[in-house]
Each structure stands twice: as structure tokens, then as C-alpha cells.
C-alpha positions in Angstrom: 5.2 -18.9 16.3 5.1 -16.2 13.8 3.2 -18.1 10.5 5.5 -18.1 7.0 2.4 -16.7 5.0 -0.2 -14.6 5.5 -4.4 -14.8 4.5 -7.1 -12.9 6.5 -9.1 -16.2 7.8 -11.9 -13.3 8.9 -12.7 -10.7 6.2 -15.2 -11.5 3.6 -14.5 -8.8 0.5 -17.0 -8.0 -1.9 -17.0 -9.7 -5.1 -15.6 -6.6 -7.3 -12.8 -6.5 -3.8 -12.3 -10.3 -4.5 -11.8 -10.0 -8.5 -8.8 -7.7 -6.7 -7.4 -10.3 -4.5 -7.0 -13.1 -6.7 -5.4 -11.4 -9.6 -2.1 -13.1 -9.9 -1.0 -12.1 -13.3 1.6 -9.7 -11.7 0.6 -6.5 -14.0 0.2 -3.1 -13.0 -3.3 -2.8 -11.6 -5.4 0.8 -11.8 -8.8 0.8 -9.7 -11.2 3.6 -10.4 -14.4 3.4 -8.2 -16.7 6.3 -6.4 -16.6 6.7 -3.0 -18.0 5.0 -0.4 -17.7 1.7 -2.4 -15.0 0.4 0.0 -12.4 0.5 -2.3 -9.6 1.8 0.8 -10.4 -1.1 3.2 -9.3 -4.0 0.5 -6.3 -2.0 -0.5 -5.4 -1.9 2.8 -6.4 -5.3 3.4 -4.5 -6.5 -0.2 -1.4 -4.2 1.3 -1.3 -6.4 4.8 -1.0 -9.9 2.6 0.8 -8.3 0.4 3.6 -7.1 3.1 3.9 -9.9 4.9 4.1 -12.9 1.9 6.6 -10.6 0.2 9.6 -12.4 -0.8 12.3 -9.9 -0.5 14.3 -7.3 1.9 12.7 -4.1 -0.1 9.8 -2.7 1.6 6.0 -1.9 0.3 5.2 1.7 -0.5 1.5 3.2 0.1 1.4 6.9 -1.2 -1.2 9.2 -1.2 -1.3 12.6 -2.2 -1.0 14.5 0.7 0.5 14.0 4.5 -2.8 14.4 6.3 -4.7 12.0 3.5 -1.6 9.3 4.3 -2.0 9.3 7.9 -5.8 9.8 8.4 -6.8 7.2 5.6 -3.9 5.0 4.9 -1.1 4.6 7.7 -3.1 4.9 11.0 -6.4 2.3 9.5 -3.7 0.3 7.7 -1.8 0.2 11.5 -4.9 -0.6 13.4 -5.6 -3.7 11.3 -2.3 -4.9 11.6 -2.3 -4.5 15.5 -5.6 -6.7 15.3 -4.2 -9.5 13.5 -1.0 -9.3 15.7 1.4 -8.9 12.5 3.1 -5.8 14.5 2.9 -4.3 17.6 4.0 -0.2 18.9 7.4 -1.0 19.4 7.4 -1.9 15.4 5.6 1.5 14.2 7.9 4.7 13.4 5.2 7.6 13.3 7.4 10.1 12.8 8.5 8.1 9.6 5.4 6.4 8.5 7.2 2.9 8.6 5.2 -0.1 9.7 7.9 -3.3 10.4 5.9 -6.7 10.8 6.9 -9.3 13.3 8.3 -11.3 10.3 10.6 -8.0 9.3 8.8 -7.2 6.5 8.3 -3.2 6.0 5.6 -0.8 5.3 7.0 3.2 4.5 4.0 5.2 3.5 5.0 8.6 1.6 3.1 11.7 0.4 2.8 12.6 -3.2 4.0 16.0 -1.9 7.0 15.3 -0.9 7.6 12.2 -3.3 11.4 13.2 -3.6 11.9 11.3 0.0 11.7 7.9 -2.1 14.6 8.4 -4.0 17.3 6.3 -3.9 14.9 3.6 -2.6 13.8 0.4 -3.9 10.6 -0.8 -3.6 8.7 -4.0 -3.5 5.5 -2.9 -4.3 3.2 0.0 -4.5 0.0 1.2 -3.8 -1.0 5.0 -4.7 -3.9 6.1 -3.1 -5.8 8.8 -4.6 -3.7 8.6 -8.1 -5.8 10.8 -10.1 -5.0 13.6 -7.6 -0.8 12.8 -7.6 1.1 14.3 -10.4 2.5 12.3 -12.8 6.2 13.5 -11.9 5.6 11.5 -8.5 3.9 8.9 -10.2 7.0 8.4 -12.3 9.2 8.1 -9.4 7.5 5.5 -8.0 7.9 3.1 -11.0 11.1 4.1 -11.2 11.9 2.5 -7.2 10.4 -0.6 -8.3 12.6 -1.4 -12.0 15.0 -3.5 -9.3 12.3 -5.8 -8.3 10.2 -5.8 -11.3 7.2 -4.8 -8.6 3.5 -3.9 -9.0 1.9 -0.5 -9.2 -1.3 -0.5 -7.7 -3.4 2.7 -8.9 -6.3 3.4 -6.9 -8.8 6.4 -7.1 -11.9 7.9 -7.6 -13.4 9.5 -11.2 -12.1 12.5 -9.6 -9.2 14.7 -10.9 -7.8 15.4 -14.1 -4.1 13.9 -13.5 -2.6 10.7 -15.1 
């Protein structure tokens, strides 16, 4: 039986990680912390609850500013933590399009900042930009632009780094 909503029983965030978690005012959200302070593993713990509670057919969007960044940082961790709470399985992962399906249906497409032009047309639940300071603004603005539909969340996350946005 495939459960209706979705909480990690198991991970433990920190308290700044947490302060993430339970915001529930629905407004944009921009997270700016160095590295190494484990900002990547609760996004992509955030993105998982996030996914699967969502309450429409529109997909979540992770983008970060380059292919090899998306894969190596976002999609593949992002996949491997969904295979180990058995919310998806290989059958369910297109890697040639970076989209994650949950068992529940729910969608995951992850995008580069490069190429932001393949998100046109879509509409989007929610997203998360990875690395924002280091994404132009042009493919920032695109983003918010997939998400006027559904009134969804931008979630800004970076490092001091960059002089963008």
C-alpha cells in the first residue's frame, strides 16, 4: 500500500535545516549558506516531501546551473534517496530526461540553467534552484513564470558565491 502522505520517519535535520522544513507560510524562500553546511541534503530531502504530498498533476522542478552540477549533485543523490525510501523504483527514472515519477505519480523533471528554454511551455508545481547566485536571471525569470498557474514556491538555494540575482 502506497501511503497518501509523505514524512521522513528517519532523518534528523539540523535546527537551521528544520527552521526550513516547517515553514508553511507558502512564500518564496532564498537560502544562502557556505559550503559544506549541508544545505543540498535538506533541499533534496524538503524536494522528496515536497513531491510526493503535492496536490496537483504539475510536476516539481530542481534546476541547477549546469547539466553535470544537476546530475552529479541534484538528480542522481536526489534518486538514490528516493530508491531507499521505496517512493520510486528504475522503471520510474528517465535519465535521459532527468524525470523522477513516484509510485504515487507524482513527477520530478530536473533542468539546467543552461538550457532553461526546455521549461517553456510547462507548468510547474514547485521549484528548487540549486546554485541560484550562479543562474542568470533570464532563467530565473522563466522559472517563476512556469509556476503563475499554480501560484507555486520558488526555493533559492546558494552559496555567498557569484554575483547574479
Amino acid at each position: 500500500m502506497i501511503p497518501t502522505v509523505g514524512i521522513l520517519s528517519d532523518y534528523e535535520p539540523h535546527e537551521s535545516a528544520a527552521a526550513f522544513h516547517e515553514d508553511e507560510s507558502g512564500k518564496d524562500r532564498v537560502i544562502v549558506a557556505p559550503i559544506r553546511s549541508g544545505k543540498t541534503f535538506a533541499v533534496l530531502h524538503e524536494i522528496m516531501v515536497v513531491a510526493w504530498n503535492n496536490p496537483t498533476d504539475y510536476p516539481v522542478l530542481v534546476m541547477a546551473p549546469t547539466n553535470q552540477q544537476l546530475r552529479d549533485i541534484n538528480i542522481r543523490p536526489l534518486y538514490e534517496l528516493l530508491l531507499y525510501y521505496g517512493v520510486t523504483n528504475d522503471k520510474l527514472y528517465n535519465k535521459s530526461e532527468n524525470i523522477i515519477t513516484l509510485k504515487n505519480g507524482k513527477r520530478i523533471y530536473g533542468r539546467s540553467a543552461e538550457s532553461f528554454e526546455r521549461i517553456r511551455g510547462l507548468t510547474i508545481y514547485e521549484s528548487f534552484i540549486d546554485e541560484a547566485a550562479l543562474c542568470s536571471k533570464e532563467a530565473i525569470d522563466v522559472v517563476k513564470g512556469r509556476m503563475l498557474t499554480t501560484q507555486g514556491r520558488l526555493n533559492l538555494i546558494t552559496t555567498p558565491k557569484g554575483k547574479n540575482n
